[in-house]
C-alpha positions in Angstrom: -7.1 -28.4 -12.2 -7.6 -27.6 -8.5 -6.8 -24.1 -7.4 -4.3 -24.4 -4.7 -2.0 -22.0 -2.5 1.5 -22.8 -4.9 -0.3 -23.3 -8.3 -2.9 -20.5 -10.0 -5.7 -21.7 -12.3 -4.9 -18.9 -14.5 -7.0 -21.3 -17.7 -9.8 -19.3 -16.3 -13.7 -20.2 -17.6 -14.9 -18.1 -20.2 -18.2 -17.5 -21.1 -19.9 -15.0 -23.1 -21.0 -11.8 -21.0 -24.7 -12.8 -21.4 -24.3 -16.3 -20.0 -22.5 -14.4 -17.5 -25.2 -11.5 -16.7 -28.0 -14.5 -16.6 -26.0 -15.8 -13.9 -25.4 -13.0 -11.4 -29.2 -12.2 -12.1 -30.0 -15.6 -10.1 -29.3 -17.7 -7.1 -27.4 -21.0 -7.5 -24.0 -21.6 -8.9 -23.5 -17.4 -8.6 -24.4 -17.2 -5.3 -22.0 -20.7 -4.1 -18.9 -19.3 -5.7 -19.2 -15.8 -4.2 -19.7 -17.7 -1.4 -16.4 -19.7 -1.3 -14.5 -15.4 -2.4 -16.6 -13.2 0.1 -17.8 -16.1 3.3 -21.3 -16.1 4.2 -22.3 -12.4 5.5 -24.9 -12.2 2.6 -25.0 -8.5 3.2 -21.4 -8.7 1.7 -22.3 -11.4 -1.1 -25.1 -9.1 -2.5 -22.5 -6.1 -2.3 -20.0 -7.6 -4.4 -22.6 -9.6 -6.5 -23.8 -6.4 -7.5 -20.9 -5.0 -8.3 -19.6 -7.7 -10.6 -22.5 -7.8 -12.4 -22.0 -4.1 -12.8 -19.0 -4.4 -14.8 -20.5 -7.0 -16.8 -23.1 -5.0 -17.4 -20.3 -2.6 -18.8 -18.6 -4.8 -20.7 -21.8 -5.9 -22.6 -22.0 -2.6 -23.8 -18.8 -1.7 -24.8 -17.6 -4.8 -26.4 -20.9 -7.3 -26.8 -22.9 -9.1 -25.2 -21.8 -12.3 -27.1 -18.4 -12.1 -26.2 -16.3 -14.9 -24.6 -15.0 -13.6 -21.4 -13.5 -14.5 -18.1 -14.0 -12.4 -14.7 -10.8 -11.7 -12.4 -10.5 -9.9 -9.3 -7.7 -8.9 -6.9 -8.3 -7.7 -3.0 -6.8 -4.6 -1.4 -4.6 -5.9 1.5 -4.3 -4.4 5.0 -1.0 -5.1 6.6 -0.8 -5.2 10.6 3.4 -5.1 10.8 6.4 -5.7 9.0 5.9 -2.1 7.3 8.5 -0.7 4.9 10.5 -3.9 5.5 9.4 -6.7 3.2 12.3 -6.5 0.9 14.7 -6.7 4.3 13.8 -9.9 5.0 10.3 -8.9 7.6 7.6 -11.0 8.2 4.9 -8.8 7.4 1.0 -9.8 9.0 -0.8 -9.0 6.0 -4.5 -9.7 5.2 -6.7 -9.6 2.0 -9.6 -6.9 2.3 -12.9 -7.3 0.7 -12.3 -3.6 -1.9 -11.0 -5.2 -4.8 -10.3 -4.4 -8.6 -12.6 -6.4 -11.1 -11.3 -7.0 -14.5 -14.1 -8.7 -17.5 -11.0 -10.1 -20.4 -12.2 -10.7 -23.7 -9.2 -12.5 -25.6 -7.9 -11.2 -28.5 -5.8 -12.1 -31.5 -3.4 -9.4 -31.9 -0.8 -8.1 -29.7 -3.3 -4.6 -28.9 -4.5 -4.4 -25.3 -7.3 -2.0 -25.0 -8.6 -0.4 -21.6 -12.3 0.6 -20.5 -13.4 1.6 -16.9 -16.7 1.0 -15.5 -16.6 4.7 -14.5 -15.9 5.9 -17.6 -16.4 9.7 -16.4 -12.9 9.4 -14.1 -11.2 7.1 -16.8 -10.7 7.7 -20.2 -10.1 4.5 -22.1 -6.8 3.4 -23.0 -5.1 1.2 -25.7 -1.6 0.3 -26.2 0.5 -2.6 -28.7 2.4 -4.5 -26.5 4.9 -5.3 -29.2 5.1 -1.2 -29.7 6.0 -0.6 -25.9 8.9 -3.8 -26.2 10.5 -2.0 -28.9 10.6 1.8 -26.8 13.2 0.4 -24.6 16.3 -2.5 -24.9 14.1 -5.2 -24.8 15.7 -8.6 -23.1 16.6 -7.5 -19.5 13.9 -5.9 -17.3 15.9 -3.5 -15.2 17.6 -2.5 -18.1 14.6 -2.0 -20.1 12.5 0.2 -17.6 15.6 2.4 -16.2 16.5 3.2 -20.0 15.6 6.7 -20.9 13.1 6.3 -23.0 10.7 4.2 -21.2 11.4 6.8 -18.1 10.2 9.4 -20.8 7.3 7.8 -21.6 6.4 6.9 -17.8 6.8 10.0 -16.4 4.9 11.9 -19.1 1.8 10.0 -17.9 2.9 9.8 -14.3 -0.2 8.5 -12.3 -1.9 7.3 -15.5 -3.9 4.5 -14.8 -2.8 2.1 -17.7 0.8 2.4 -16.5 -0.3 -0.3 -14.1 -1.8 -2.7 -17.0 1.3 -1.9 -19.1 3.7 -2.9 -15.8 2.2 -6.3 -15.4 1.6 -7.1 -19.2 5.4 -6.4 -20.1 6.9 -8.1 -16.8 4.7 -10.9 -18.2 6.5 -10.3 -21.6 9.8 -10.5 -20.7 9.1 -13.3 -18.3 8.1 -15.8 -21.3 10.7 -14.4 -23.9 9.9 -17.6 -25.8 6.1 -16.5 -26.5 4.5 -13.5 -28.1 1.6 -12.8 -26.2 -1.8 -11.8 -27.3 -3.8 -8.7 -26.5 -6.9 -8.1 -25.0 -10.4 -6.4 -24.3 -10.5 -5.1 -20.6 -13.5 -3.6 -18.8 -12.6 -3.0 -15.3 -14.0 -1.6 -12.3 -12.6 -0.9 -8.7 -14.0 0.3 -4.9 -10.4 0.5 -3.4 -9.6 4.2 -2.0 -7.2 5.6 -4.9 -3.6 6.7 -2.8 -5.3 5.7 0.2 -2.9 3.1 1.8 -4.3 0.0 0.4 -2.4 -0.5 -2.8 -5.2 0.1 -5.2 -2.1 0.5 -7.4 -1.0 -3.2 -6.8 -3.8 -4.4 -7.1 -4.5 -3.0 -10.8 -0.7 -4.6 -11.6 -1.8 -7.8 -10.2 -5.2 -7.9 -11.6 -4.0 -6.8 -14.9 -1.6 -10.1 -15.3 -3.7 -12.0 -14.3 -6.1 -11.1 -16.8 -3.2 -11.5 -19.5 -2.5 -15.0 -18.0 -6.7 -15.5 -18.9 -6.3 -14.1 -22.1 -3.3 -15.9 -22.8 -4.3 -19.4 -21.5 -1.0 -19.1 -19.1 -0.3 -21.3 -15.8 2.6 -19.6 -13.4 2.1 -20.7 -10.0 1.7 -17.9 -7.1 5.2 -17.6 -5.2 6.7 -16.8 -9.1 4.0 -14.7 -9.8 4.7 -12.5 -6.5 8.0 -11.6 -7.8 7.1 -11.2 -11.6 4.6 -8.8 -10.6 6.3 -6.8 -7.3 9.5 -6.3 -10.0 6.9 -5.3 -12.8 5.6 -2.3 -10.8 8.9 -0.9 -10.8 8.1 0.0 -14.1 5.9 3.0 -12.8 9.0 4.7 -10.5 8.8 2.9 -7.7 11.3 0.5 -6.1 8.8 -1.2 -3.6 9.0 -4.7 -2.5 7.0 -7.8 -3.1 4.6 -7.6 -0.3 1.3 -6.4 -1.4 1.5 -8.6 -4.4 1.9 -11.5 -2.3 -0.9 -10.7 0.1 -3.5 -10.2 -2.8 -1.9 -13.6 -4.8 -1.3 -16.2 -1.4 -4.2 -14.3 0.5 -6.7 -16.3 2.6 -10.3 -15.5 3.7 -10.2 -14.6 7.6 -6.2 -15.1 7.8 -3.4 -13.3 8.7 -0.3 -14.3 6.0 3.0 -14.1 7.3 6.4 -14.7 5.4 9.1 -13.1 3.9 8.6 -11.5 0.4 12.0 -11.5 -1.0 12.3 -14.3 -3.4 10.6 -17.6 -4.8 12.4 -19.7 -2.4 11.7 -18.5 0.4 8.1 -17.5 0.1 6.5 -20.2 2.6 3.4 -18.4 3.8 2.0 -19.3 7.6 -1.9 -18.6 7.7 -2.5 -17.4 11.4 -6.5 -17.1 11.9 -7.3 -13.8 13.2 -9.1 -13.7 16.6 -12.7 -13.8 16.7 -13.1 -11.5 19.8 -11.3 -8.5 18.4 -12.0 -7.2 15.0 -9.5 -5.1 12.9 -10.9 -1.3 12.3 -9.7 0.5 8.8 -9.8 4.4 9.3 -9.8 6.6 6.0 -7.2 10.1 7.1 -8.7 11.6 3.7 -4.9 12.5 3.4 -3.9 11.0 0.1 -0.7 9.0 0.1 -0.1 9.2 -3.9 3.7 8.7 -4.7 4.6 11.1 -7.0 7.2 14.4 -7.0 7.9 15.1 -3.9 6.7 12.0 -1.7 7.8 9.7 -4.2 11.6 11.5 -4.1 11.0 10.8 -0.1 10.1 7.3 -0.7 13.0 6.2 -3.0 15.1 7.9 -0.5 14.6 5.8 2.6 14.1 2.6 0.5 17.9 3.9 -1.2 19.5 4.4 2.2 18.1 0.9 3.7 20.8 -0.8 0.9 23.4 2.2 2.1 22.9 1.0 5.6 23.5 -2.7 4.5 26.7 -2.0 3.2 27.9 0.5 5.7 27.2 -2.5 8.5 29.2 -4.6 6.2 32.1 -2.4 6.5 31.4 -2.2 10.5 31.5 -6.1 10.8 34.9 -6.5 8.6 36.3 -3.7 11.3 34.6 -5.9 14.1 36.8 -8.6 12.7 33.3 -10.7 11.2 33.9 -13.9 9.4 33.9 -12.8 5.6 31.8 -16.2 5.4 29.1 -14.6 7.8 29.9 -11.1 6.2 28.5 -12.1 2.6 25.5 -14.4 3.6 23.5 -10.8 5.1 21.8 -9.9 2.3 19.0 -7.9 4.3 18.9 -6.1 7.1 16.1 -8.0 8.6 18.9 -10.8 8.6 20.2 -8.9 12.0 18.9 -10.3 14.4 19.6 -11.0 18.3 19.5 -14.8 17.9 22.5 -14.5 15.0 24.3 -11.6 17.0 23.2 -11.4 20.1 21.9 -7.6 20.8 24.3 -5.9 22.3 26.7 -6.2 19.4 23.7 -5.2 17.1 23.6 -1.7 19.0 27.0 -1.4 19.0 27.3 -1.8 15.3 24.4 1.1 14.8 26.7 2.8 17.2 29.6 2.8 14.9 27.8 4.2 11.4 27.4 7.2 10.7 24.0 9.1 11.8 23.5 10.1 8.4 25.9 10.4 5.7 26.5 12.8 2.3 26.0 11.3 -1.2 29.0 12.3 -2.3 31.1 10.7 0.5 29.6 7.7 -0.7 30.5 8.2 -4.0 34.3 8.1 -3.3 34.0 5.2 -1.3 31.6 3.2 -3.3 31.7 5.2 -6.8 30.3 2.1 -9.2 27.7 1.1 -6.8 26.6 4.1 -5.8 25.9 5.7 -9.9 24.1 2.6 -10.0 21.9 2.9 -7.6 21.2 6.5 -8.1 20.2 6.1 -11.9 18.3 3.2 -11.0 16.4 5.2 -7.4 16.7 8.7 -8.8 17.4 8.9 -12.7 13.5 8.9 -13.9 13.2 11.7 -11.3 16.0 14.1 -12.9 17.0 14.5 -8.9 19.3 13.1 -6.0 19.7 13.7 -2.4 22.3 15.4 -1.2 22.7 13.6 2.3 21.1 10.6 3.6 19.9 9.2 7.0 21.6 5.8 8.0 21.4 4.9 11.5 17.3 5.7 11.4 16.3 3.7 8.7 18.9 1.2 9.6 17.0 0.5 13.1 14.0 0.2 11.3 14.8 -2.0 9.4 16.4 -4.6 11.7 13.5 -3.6 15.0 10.8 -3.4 12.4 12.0 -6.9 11.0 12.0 -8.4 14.4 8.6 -7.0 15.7 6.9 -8.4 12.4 7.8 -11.6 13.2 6.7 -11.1 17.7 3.3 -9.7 16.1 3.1 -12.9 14.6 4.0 -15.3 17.6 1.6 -13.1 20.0 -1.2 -12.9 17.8 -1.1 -17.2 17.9 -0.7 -16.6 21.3 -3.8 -15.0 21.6 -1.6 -11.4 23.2 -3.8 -9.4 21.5 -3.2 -6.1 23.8 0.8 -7.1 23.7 0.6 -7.2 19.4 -1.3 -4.0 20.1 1.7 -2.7 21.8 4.2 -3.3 19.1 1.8 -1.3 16.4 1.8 1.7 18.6 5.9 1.7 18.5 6.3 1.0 15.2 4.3 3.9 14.4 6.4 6.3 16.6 9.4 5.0 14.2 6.9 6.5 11.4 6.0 9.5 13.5 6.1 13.3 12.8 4.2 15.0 15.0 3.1 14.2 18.9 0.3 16.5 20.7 0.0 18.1 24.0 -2.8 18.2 25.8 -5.0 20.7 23.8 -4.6 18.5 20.8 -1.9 20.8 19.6 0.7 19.2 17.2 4.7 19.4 18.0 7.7 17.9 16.2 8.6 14.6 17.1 12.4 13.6 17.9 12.3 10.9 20.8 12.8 8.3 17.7 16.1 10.0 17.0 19.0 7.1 16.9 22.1 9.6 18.6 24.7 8.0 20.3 23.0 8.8 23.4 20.2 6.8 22.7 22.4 4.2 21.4 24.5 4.2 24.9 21.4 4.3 26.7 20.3 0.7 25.1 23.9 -0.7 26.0 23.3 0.2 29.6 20.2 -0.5 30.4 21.5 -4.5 29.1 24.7 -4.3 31.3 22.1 -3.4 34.2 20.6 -6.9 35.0 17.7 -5.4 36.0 14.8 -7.1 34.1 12.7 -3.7 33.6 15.6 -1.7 31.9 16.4 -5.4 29.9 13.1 -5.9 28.9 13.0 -1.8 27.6 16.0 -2.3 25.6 14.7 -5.8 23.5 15.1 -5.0 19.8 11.4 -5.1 19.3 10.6 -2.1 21.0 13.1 0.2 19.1 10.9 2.4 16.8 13.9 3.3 14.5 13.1 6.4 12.4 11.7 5.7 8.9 9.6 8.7 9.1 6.9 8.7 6.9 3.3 9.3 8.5 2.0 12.9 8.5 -0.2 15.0 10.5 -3.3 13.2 9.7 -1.8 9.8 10.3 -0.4 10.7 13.5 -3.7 12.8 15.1 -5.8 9.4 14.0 -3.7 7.1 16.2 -3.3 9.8 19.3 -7.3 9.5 19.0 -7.0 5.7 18.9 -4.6 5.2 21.7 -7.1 7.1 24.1 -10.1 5.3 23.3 -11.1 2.2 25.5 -11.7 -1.1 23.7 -8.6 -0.1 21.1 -5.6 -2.6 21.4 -2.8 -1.1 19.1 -2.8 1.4 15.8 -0.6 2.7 13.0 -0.7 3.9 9.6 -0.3 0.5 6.7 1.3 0.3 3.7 4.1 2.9 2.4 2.4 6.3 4.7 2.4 9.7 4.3 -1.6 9.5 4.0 -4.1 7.0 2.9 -5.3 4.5 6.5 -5.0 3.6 9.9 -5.6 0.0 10.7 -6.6 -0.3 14.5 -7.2 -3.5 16.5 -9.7 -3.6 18.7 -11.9 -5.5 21.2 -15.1 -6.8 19.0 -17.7 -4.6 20.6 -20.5 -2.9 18.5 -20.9 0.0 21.2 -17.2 0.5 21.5 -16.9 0.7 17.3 -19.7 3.3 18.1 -17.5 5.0 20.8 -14.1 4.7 18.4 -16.1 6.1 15.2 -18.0 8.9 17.2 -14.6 10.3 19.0 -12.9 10.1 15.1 -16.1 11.8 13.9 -15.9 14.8 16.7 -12.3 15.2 16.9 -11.1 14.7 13.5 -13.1 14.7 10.7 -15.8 17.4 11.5 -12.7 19.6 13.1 -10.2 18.6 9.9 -13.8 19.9 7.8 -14.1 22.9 9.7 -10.5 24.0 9.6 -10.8 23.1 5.4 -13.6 25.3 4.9 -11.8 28.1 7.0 -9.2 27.9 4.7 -10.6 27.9 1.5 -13.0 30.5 2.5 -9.7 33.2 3.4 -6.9 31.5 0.9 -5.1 34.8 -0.5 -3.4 32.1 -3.1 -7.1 30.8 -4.3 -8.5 34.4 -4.5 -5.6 35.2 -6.9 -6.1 31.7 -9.2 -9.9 31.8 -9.2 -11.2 35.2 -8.2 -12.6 36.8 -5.2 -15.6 36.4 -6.2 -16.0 33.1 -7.0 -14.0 31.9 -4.4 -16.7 33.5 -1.9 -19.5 32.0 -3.9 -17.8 28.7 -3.6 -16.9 29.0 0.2 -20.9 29.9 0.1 -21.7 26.5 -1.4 -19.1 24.5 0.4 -20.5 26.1 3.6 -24.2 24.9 3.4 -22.8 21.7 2.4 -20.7 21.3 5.3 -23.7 22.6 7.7 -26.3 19.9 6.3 -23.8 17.2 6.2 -22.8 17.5 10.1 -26.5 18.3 11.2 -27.6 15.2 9.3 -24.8 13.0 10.3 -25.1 10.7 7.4 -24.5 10.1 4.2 -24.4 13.5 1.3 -26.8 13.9 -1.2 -25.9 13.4 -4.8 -26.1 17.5 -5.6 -23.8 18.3 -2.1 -21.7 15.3 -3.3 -21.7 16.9 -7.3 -20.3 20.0 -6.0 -18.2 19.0 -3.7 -16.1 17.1 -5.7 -16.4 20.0 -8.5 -14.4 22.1 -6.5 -12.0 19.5 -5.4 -11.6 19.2 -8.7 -10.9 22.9 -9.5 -8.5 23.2 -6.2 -7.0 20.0 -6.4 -5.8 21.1 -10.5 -4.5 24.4 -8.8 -2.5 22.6 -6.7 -0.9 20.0 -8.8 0.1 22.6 -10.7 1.6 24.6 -8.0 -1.0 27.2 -7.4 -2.2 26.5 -3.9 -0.4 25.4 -1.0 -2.6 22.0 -0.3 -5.6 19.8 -1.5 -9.0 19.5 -0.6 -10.0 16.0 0.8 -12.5 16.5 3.6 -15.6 18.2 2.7 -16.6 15.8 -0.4 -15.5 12.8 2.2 -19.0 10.8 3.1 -16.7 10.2 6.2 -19.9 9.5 8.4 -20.8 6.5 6.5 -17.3 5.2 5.0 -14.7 6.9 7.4 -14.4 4.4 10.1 -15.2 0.4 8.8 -14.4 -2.9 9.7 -12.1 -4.9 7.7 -13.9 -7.1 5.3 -12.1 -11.0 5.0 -12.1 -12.2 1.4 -10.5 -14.8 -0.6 -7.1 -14.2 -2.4 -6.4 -13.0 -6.0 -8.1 -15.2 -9.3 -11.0 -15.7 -11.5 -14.8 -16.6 -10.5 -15.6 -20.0 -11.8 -19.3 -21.0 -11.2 -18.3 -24.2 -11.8 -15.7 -26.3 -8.9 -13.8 -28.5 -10.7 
């Protein structure tokens, strides 16, 4: 069968691991099917050659070399706008991105599913019974299953556990063929996307994982289902996110931007819009990590909980506004608000009339059924709910962020590459924290507010006539406030904005840390100009400022010692001297210890015993801080053989 954009060969070729080895070793059928994944920059090809063969290698090892296997891998993705907003109905402008997870499946013929990582040293191996994890929970509904107490137990007493994400996709692939017992499998896997960095490495591993099942289980579910079965099986970690990064890594093509909704089946009907070949798209690495868990987790299921609060509140807004019940029940999402449906003034005016923000337990008395609901199923696995929630800033979002995700589109075909440029830029004020004076010195930012002043300034400035004020108040350029960069984020795209040759940047994916993507004119000395003014006014400063701290922490002299804080602060001092005098990459021993004390301050501050991380001083940030985006086919298996 032919691989196509609706159906996945998931009957993927097996062969043992030598046959496989003896392959990647030469030129030929190897090198043509890398070729039809990765393009032809051969550069690339060798990079990811090596690297399969790597896990292989791996795999030989830990299993056999004689073993039947198949090889599947999954892309990062990289999304240019339409952020936060997938499940309201966006369009986001996604794009597959050549770091990917690579999974060698050995079949098996019990129901165990055992769990090696290439880099064994990071990764303990795991092994679970896939009939054992059915029977922790009320097996038979999904939602049912993962928000019982039991499996939100078991999840959050290996929260950030790796094989969360293989259990996630196995069991949504469980429940999704009721009918079927599935079979385990062997798993050696490997991966070069940035862990809590912004590119869903965490997707990725969900999507990989079930795909590897599907291999193992000799399964055929075409794409658009499989972007759903898998965007609803991460839930099973904690997180209510929507469908979009599974559907850029499954519908994904090389050197195309994918644009459609992610809310359902039905209405998954991807456009493929070729990115220009005069401007290239620029991935920045803040060091910050973006990892959802405790507190930033709590944050995340909070905006995600108020953008369904918001829905119903406008609900009740349009039944006072005297709405058609017929039109009333057919908005579903809030990307459904648009000005061709509603024209725009009545959209601000019915932002006007909610609430700014609103407390939970007001809506309990109005809404008490929906609301327990909704708590268990946002809040219950973290034993905490918000006392108050933000409505009309998320609410904007939603709807403006919905809107400009589908202009990026239309401007990008257009070939308006400074104009798409524009929109990133605002949409990352709706995400913004912080805004800097001219000394580079950070302040709060509040100009994305939605008050009843701004609000009444929208409404006049479309009763003016005057095509200036008009064109200011169009829904697209409405930041909203969702609110989740950071410092790091935010410094990164003041940098960007000021350099020449940069069209538009804004942090991807769910914020708080992890990337910036930038566009930018395709112009090897203005890369050189972007990386270098990153380089001087942000990492070497952020390093600086690091080692500062560590060096005088009062909290890391009381966990660790004087003493051997100031012999670490020695270390970590040389390191940082030979690393900005040479400009490059670290050597392995200043990379060792590096990442020995992140390790011993990171520990400290997971468990509460220093105020932040460490990220910058073990970053080879010279070499992999600033790259370009890297096309690459979408999710499957590598055949070498085209049928």
């Amino acid at each position: 069968m032919r691989e196509t954009e609706e159906t996945l060969v998931s009957k993927a070729e097996f062969r043992t691991t030598a046959d496989w080895l003896r392959a990647f070793e030469q030129d030929g059928p190897a090198q043509v099917a890398l070729g039809r994944i990765y393009g032809n920059d051969s550069g690339i090809v060798a990079h990811r050659r090596a690297r399969i063969f790597g896990v292989l290698s791996e795999a030989a090892r830990t299993y056999g070399a004689d073993r039947q296997v198949a090889v599947i891998r999954c892309p990062s993705r990289i999304n240019l706008r339409g952020m936060h907003s997938e499940m309201q109905h966006a369009s986001p402008n996604y794009l597959s991105h050549g770091r990917e997870i690579i999974m060698v499946v050995e079949k098996r013929v019990d129901d165990q599913v055992v769990i090696h990582n290439a880099d064994a040293q990071r990764f303990d191996p795991r092994f679970f019974s896939i009939s054992e994890e059915m029977a922790v929970g009320p097996w038979g509904n999904w939602l049912d299953y993962i928000g019982s107490d039991e499996v939100r137990k078991r999840v959050e007493a290996a929260r950030g556990d790796w094989s969360n994400y293989v259990k996630a996709a196995v069991l949504a692939l469980q429940d999704h063929l009721p009918a079927q017992r599935l079979a385990g499998m062997n798993l050696m896997t490997s991966g070069d996307i940035p862990l809590v960095g912004g590119m869903s490495s965490s997707s990725a591993m969900v999507v990989a994982s079930g795909l590897a099942c599907m291999a193992a289980n000799d399964l055929e579910i075409s794409r658009k289902e499989l972007v759903v079965l898998f965007g609803e099986g991460e839930w099973y970690v904690g997180t209510r996110g929507g469908f979009g990064d599974h559907g850029a890594m499954l519908l994904g093509k090389y050197g195309c931007i994918v644009h459609t909704p992610f809310v359902s089946v039905e209405e998954l009907e991807p456009v493929y819009i070729d990115f220009p070949e005069d401007h290239q798209i620029v991935i920045v690495n803040s060091y910050k990590t973006s990892a959802k868990s405790g507190e930033q987790l709590f944050n995340y299921n909070q905006t995600i909980f108020s953008y369904g609060i918001a829905l119903t509140l406008i609900k009740d807004v349009l039944v006072e506004m005297g709405e058609a019940t017929d039109a009333i029940d057919g908005i579903a999402y809030l990307g459904q608000i648009t000005p061709e449906v509603f024209g725009l003034e009545k959209i601000y005016r019915i932002l006007r009339a909610l609430p700014e923000r609103v407390s939970v337990e007001e809506l309990r008395t109005r809404y008490p059924d929906l609301i327990q609901e909704r708590l268990a199923r946002f809040f219950g696995q973290l034993n905490r709910y918000p006392d108050y929630l933000r409505v009309r800033g998320p609410a904007l979002w939603g709807i403006a962020e919905s809107e400009r995700s589908r202009a990026f589109a239309r401007l990008v075909q257009q070939g308006k590459m400074a104009d798409a440029g524009e929109l990133m830029y605002i949409g990352q004020d709706g995400d913004r924290l912080f805004v800097f004076d001219d000394k580079g010195e950070p302040r709060e930012h509040t100009a994305n507010l939605v008050t009843d002043h701004y609000l009444d300034g929208l409404l006049a400035d479309l009763a003016s006539g005057h095509a200036e004020r008009v064109a200011r108040a169009q829904l697209a350029r409405q930041p909203g406030c969702y609110n989740c960069s950071s410092l790091e984020l935010d410094r990164i795209v003041e940098i960007l904005r000021r350099t020449p040759g940069v069209r538009g940047a804004s942090l991807t994916g769910a914020g708080f840390g992890g990337i910036v993507l930038a566009i930018a004119q395709k112009d090897e000395d203005g890369l050189n100009t972007l990386r270098n003014a990153l380089i001087e006014t942000y990492y070497e400063a952020q390093e600086k400022e690091e080692l500062e701290w560590i060096q005088n922490s009062a909290e890391l002299a009381d966990a660790l010692g004087a003493s051997e804080v100031g012999e670490m602060g020695g270390k970590l001092q040389d390191i940082v001297a030979r690393k900005q005098a040479e400009k490059g990459a670290m050597t392995e021993d200043d990379a060792a210890a590096a990442n020995e004390a992140r390790h011993r301050i990171n520990t400290l501050f997971v468990e509460g015993k220093a105020p932040r991380e460490m990220a910058f001083i073990p970053a080879d940030y010279y070499v992999e801080g600033v790259v370009r985006h890297i096309p690459v086919a979408g999710a499957g298996s590598v055949a070498l053989t085209q049928n």
